[in-house]
C-alpha positions in Angstrom: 13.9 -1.7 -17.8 15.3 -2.6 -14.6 14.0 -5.0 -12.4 15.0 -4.4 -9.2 13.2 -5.4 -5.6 11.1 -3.0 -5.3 9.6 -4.2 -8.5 9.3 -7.1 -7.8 7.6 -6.4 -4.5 4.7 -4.3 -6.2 4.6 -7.0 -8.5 3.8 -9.8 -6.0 1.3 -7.0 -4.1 -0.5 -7.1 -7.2 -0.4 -10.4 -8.0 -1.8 -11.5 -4.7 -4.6 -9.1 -4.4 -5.8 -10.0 -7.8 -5.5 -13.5 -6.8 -7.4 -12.9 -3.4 -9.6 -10.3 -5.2 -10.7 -13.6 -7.7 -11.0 -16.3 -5.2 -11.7 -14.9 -1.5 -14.0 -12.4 -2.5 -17.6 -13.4 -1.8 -19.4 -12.3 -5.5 -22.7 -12.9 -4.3 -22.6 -9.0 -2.6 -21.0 -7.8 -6.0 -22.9 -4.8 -5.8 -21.6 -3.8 -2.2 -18.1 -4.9 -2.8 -18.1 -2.7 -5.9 -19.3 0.2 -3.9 -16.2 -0.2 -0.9 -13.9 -0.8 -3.8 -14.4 2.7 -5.5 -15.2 4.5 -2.0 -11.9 3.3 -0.5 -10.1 4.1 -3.2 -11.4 7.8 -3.2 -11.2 7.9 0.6 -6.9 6.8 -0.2 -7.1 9.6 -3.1 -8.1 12.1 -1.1 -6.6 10.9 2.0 -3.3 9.8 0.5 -2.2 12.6 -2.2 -1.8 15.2 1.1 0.1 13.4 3.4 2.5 13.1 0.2 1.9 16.6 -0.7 2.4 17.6 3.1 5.7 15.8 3.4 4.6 13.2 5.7 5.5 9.9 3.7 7.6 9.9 0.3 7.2 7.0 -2.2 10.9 6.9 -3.9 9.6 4.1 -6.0 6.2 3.9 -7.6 3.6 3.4 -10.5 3.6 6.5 -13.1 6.2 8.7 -11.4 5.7 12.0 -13.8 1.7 12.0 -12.7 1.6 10.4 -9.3 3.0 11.3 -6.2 1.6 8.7 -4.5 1.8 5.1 -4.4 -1.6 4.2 -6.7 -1.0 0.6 -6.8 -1.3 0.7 -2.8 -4.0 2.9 -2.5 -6.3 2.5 -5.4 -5.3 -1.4 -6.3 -4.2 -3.7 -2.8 -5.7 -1.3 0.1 -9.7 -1.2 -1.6 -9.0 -4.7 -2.1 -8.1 -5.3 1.7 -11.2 -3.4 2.6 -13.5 -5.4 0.3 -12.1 -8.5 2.9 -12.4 -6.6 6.0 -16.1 -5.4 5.1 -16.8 -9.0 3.9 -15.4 -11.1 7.1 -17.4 -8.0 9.4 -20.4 -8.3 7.4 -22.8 -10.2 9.9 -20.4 -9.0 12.9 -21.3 -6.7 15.4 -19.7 -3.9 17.0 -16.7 -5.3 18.6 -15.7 -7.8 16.0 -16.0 -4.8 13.5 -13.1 -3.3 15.9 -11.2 -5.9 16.6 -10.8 -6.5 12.5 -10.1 -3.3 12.2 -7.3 -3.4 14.5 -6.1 -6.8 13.4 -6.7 -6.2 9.4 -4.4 -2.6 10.6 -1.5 -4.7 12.3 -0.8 -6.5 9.9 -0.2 -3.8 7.1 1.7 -1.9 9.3 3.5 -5.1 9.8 4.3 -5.9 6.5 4.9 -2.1 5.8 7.4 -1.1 8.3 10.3 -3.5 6.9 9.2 -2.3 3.7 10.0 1.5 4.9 13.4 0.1 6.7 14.7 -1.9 4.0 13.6 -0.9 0.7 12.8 2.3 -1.6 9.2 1.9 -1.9 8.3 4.1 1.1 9.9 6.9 3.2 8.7 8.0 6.2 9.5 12.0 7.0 7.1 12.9 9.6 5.6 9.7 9.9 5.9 6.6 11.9 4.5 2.4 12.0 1.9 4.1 14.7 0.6 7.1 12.6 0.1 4.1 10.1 -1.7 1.7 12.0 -4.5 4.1 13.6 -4.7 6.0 9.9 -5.4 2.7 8.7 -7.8 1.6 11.2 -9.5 4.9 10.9 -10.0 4.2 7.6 -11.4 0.6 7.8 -13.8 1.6 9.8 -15.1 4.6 7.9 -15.7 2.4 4.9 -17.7 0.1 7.5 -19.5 2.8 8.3 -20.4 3.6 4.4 -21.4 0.3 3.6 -24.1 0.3 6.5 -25.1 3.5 5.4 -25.2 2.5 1.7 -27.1 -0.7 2.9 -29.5 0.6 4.9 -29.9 3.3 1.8 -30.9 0.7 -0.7 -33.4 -1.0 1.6 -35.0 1.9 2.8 -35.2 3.1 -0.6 -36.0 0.1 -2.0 -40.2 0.6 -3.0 -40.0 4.7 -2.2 
């Protein structure tokens, strides 16, 4: 197998979202960070597998090549994660702080993921750009915000029904 830096680059992505996955995460709201870790994860599925399909972004480099076209370990492993940490620090926040994490939690993927498009072979942008990233991204913070109101207000209205 060869072990180049690409590898090693999804290997320390994974490694440090388990780690912050394990020892940020607040478990007391298992049950809502359960529920923005599979929704997010759809949301990237669906989201995700098209701009691949379209010919937006290409991932030369990835997890499970021959059934993927996408980069899983992103978008169902290190971006729900993200969003479990974003929905946690916006939890008791109102509206504008639920923006401005949005925004800041955005920059700084599309900060880490620009070099990563310039420099190595684990993403290609075609008809793509850092931009196109950063408001996708904070699109999609926010729509998970906007489920896990939904899905709390749910279960207390709900509740004795």
């Amino acid at each position: 197998m060869n072990f180049g830096l690409e590898e090693m680059i999804s290997m320390v992505a994974a490694v440090i979202s388990l780690l912050l996955f394990i020892f940020v995460v607040d478990w007391k709201y298992f049950r809502e960070w359960v529920v923005v870790f599979l929704f997010k994860a759809l949301l990237d599925l669906i989201w995700g597998s098209p701009v691949v399909s379209l010919n937006l972004i290409k991932y030369p480099i990835r997890l499970l090549p021959h059934y993927y076209e996408t980069s899983i370990l992103f978008e169902l492993w290190v971006f729900p994660i993200l969003c479990i940490l974003y929905n946690q620090v916006t939890r008791q926040r109102g509206l504008w702080p639920i923006v401005y994490y949005a925004l800041l939690f955005s920059a700084g993927i599309t900060a880490i993921e620009y070099p990563l498009e310039r420099y190595t072979d684990l993403i290609e942008y075609i008809e793509w750009s850092w931009l196109t990233t950063f408001y996708t991204l904070t699109i999609t913070f926010l729509i998970s915000r906007s489920f896990i109101a939904f899905y709390r207000w749910g279960c207390d209205y709900f509740r004795y029904k």
